[in-house]
C-alpha positions, 0 to 999 in steps of 0.5 A, a space after each residue: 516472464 509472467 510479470 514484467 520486471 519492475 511491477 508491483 509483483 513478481 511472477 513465474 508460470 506454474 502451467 498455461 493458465 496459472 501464475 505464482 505471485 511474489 511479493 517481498 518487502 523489508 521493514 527496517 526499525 531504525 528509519 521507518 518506526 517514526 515516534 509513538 509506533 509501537 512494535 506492533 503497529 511496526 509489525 502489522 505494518 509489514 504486512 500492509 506494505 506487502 498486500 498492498 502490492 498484491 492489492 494492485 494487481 487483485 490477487 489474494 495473499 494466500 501464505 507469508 514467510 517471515 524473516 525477523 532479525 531481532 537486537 539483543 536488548 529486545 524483551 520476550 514482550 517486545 517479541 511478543 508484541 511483534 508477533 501480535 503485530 504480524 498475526 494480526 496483520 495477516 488475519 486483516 486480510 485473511 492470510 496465514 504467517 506459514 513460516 520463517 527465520 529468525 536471527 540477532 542483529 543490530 538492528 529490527 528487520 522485519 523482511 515478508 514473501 508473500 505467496 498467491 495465485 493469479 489467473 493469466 487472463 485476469 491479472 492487471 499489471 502497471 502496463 495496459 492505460 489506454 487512450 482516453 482511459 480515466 486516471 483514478 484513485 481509491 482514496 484521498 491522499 496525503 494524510 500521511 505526510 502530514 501524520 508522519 510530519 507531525 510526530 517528527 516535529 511533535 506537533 501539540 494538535 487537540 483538533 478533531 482532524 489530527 487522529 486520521 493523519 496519525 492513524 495513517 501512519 501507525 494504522 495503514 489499509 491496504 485497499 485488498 478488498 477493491 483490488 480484488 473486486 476490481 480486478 474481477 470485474 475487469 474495471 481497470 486497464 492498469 494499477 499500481 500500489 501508491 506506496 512509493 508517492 503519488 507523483 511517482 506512481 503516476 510516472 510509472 503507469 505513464 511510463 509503463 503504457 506509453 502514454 502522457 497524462 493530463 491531471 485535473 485534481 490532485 486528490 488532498 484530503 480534507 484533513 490535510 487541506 484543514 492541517 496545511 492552512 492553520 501551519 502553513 504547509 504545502 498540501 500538495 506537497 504532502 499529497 504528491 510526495 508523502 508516500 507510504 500512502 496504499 492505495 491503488 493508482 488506476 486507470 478505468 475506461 470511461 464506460 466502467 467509470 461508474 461501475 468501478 467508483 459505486 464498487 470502490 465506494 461499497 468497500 469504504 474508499 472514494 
């Protein structure tokens, strides 16, 4: 296989050179639209978690396919909104919603394929760390666990610090743009998109390279150092395990160290 089973991405050989890239993922309403969500934000989120796969690997979305299971009870705007939603998910990141299925159900369903090229010898995979490889991230985590933390126990937060966790959960990135650039400027030995939580992402490209790894810093964002301390919560809790998080996991030679953290900084991350 092109791609080994179990990464971001699935992958078969178009020619010697060329390889399709797959990527499908289901978004499902009844467990994974918290409160204040709307159908929007659940749709564009669809989006996200897909490109973000192709993210870790540095291959562009070229085209989506769409397969919407759709209640009864819905409207024609909350139809509408759902179709806002992916349309503006796939223009984020310069891609194009080329088709699809529709059906009724008993529950919103909102299952992607998502569709791209890759070069053999350009494609970076959750295997391939090496000794001494710096293990690094494009950007802070646990901001969603918090986010998602308080609107399930509706917390009455006023502070400055509570939209970004907020607009984790509702308005997640995926780091396309430093995957990509990444990838092309052969900066990193492995990757892995971090939606699945940051503990269990660094036991995949543990597990996938063969190797052990010493972790010195947790990277906790300041907003949920600031949310853990004034309700006293465990931020690294939220760190490790909140998940749903997109951004990239990554190993770096320490040579390319500087290149790649100045090449994520230009994009926005850290």
């Amino acid at each position: 296989m092109a791609v080994p089973f179990g990464d971001d991405v699935a992958g078969i050989f178009i020619n010697s050179k060329q390889i399709a890239i797959l990527k499908t993922d289901t978004f499902v309403g009844s467990t994974d639209i918290p409160p204040t969500m709307t159908l929007r934000h659940a749709a564009r989120k669809a989006v996200v978690m897909n490109v973000s796969d192709f993210a870790s690997k540095g291959v562009h979305p070229s085209a989506l396919l769409v397969s919407l299971t759709i209640p009864r009870h819905y409207s024609k705007s909350d139809i509408e909104e759902i179709g806002n939603g992916l349309e503006a998910g796939a223009r984020e990141y310069d891609t194009y919603i080329i088709g699809g299925d529709t059906g009724e159900g008993n529950d919103l369903i909102i299952s992607l394929m998502v569709f791209g090229l890759a070069s053999l010898d350009s494609l970076v995979l959750r295997k391939g760390a090496q000794i001494d490889d710096i293990i690094a991230v494009t950007g802070m985590f646990g901001k969603t666990g918090a986010g998602l933390h308080i609107l399930l126990h509706d917390f009455q937060i006023t502070e400055s610090w509570k939209k970004p966790l907020i607009d984790s959960v509702l308005m997640p990135k995926a780091r396309l743009q430093e995957g990509k650039a990444l990838v092309k400027k052969k900066l990193i030995t492995s990757s892995i998109d971090s939606s699945d939580g940051l503990a269990i992402s660094l036991h995949e490209l543990k597990n996938n390279s063969g190797l052990g790894m010493a972790i010195s810093c947790i990277p906790i964002a300041e907003e949920v150092l600031t949310f853990s301390n004034k309700y006293g919560l465990n931020s690294e809790e939220f760190a490790l395990f909140g998940g749903e998080e997109y951004e990239l996991v990554l190993t770096i030679r320490p040579e390319n160290w500087i290149r790649a953290k100045d090449l994520v900084n230009d994009f926005g991350g850290h």
